[in-house]
C-alpha positions as a printed Julia matrix, in Angstrom:
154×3 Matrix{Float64}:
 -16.16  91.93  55.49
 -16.51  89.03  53.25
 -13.31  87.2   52.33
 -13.44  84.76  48.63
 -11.04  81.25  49.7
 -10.51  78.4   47.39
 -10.41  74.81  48.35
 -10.56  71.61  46.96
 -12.99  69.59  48.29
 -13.59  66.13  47.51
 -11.07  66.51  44.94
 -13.72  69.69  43.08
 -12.23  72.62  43.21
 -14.46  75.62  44.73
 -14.18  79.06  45.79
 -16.47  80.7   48.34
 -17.45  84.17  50.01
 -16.63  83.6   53.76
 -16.75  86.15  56.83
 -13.58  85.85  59.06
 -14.93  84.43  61.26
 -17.39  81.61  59.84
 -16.28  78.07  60.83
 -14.84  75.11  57.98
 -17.85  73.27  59.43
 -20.67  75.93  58.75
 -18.81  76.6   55.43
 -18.84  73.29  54.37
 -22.72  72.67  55.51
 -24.51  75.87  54.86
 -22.6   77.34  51.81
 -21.01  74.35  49.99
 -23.83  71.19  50.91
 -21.12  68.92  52.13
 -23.89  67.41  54.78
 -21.38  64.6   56.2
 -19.91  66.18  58.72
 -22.38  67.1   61.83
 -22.79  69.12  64.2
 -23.15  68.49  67.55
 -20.71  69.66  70.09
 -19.2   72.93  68.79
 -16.66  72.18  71.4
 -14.49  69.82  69.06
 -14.88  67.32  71.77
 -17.07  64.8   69.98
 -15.79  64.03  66.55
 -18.5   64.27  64.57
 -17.27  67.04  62.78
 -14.25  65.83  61.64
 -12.59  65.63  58.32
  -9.28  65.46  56.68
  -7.35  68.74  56.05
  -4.96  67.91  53.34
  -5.05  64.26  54.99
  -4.94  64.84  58.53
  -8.09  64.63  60.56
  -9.31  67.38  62.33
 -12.28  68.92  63.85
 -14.19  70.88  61.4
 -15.87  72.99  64.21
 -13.03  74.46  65.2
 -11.36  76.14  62.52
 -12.05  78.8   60.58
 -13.02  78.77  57.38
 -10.38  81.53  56.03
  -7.75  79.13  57.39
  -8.4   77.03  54.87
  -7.39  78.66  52.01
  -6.42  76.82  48.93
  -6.2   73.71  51.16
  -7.67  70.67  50.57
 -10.52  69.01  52.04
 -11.95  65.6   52.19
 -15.32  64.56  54.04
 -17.01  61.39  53.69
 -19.0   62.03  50.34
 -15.39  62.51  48.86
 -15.88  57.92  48.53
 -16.74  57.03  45.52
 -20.63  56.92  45.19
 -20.54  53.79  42.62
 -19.07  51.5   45.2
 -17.61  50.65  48.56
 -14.57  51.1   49.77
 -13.0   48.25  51.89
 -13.43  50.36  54.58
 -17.22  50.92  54.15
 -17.95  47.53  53.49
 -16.12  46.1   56.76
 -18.23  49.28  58.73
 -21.42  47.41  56.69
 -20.17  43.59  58.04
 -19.5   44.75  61.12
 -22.98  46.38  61.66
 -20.54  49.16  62.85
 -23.38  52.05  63.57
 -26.99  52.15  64.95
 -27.97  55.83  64.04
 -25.11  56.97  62.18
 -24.55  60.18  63.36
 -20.94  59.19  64.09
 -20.43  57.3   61.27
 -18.64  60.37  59.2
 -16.34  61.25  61.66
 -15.22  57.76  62.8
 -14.86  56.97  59.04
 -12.62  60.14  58.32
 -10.53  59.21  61.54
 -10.1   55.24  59.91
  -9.47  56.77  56.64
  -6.24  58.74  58.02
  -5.24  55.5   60.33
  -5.12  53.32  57.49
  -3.42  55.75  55.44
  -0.6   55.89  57.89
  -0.46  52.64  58.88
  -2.99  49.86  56.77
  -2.33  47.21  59.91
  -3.27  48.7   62.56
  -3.32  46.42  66.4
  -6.35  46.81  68.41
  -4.9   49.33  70.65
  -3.71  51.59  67.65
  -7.56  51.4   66.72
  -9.05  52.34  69.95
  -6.03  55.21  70.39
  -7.16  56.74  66.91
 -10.87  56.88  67.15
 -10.52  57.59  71.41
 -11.5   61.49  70.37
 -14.71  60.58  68.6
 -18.04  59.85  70.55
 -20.45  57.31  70.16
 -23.4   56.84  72.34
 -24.94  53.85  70.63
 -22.62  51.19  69.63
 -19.94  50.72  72.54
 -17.24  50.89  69.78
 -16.58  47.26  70.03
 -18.01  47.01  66.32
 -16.29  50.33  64.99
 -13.09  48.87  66.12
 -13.91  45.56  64.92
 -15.22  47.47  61.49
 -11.67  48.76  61.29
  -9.27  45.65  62.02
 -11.51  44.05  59.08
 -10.77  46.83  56.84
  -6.8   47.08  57.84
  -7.64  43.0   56.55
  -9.1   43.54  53.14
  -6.45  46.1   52.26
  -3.37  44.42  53.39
C-alpha cells in the first residue's frame, strides 16, 4: 500500500507516493530524477550512493524511503549549477576522477567533512572517504582534491 512522504530535496520541497518498502535511492532515481547518486553495490559497501540526510552522509541504498519523511535531502545536483564550489573546482585541479562514477558520493562525503571541520589533516581525509570505493584513481587525487578545498575555504 502506497504511502505519500515529503522531503526537501536540494532545498525543493516534494512529496511522493512510496511503497514501504522502496529504497531513498530508487526514490530519488526512478520517481524524483535526482540521477547523482548511483547504483552499484546495493550492499551500502561502496559509497556511491551516498548523500546527506539532513547533513549527515549516508548510504542512500540502504534506507527506506518512508524513513525519510519530511527530512531533508541533499545530493550532488543540490551545488549551484551557475558555478563551482571550492570544492568542485579543487576536484577539477586535482584531476580528482577518471570515470566519475564515484565522484557524487566522494563529493557528498567532502561536503559533510568540511562542514564539520573546513581543515581537515591528511589522515582525517583518508578516514572520511575510507567507506567510498574507487577503482580508477587510487584516491591519492581525491584526497589531494580535498586538502585543496579545506585551502580555498579556510
Amino acid at each position: 500500500m502506497k504511502q505519500g512522504i515529503s522531503l526537501i530535496v536540494n532545498g525543493e520541497a516534494r512529496t511522493v507516493d512510496v511503497e514501504p518498502t522502496e529504497l531513498l535511492l530508487d526514490v530519488l532515481r526512478e520517481k524524483l530524477g535526482v540521477k547523482g547518486p548511483k547504483f552499484a553495490c546495493d550492499t551500502g559497501t561502496c559509497g556511491a550512493c551516498t548523500v546527506l540526510l539532513n547533513g549527515k552522509s549516508v548510504r542512500s541504498c540502504m534506507i527506506l524511503a518512508v524513513e525519510v519523511d519530511g527530512q531533508e535531502i541533499m545530493t550532488v545536483e543540490g551545488f549551484s549549477r551557475n558555478e563551482l564550489t571550492p570544492l568542485q573546482e579543487s576536484f577539477v585541479e586535482h584531476s580528482s576522477f577518471q570515470c566519475g562514477f564515484c565522484a557524487s558520493g566522494m563529493t557528498m562525503v567532502a561536503v559533510e567533512l568540511l562542514n564539520k571541520n573546513p581543515d581537515p589533516t591528511k589522515e582525517e581525509v583518508k578516514e572520511a572517504i575510507s567507506g567510498n570505493l574507487c577503482r580508477c584513481t587510487g584516491y591519492h587525487s581525491i584526497v589531494q582534491g580535498i586538502l585543496g578545498a579545506a585551502r580555498k575555504i579556510t
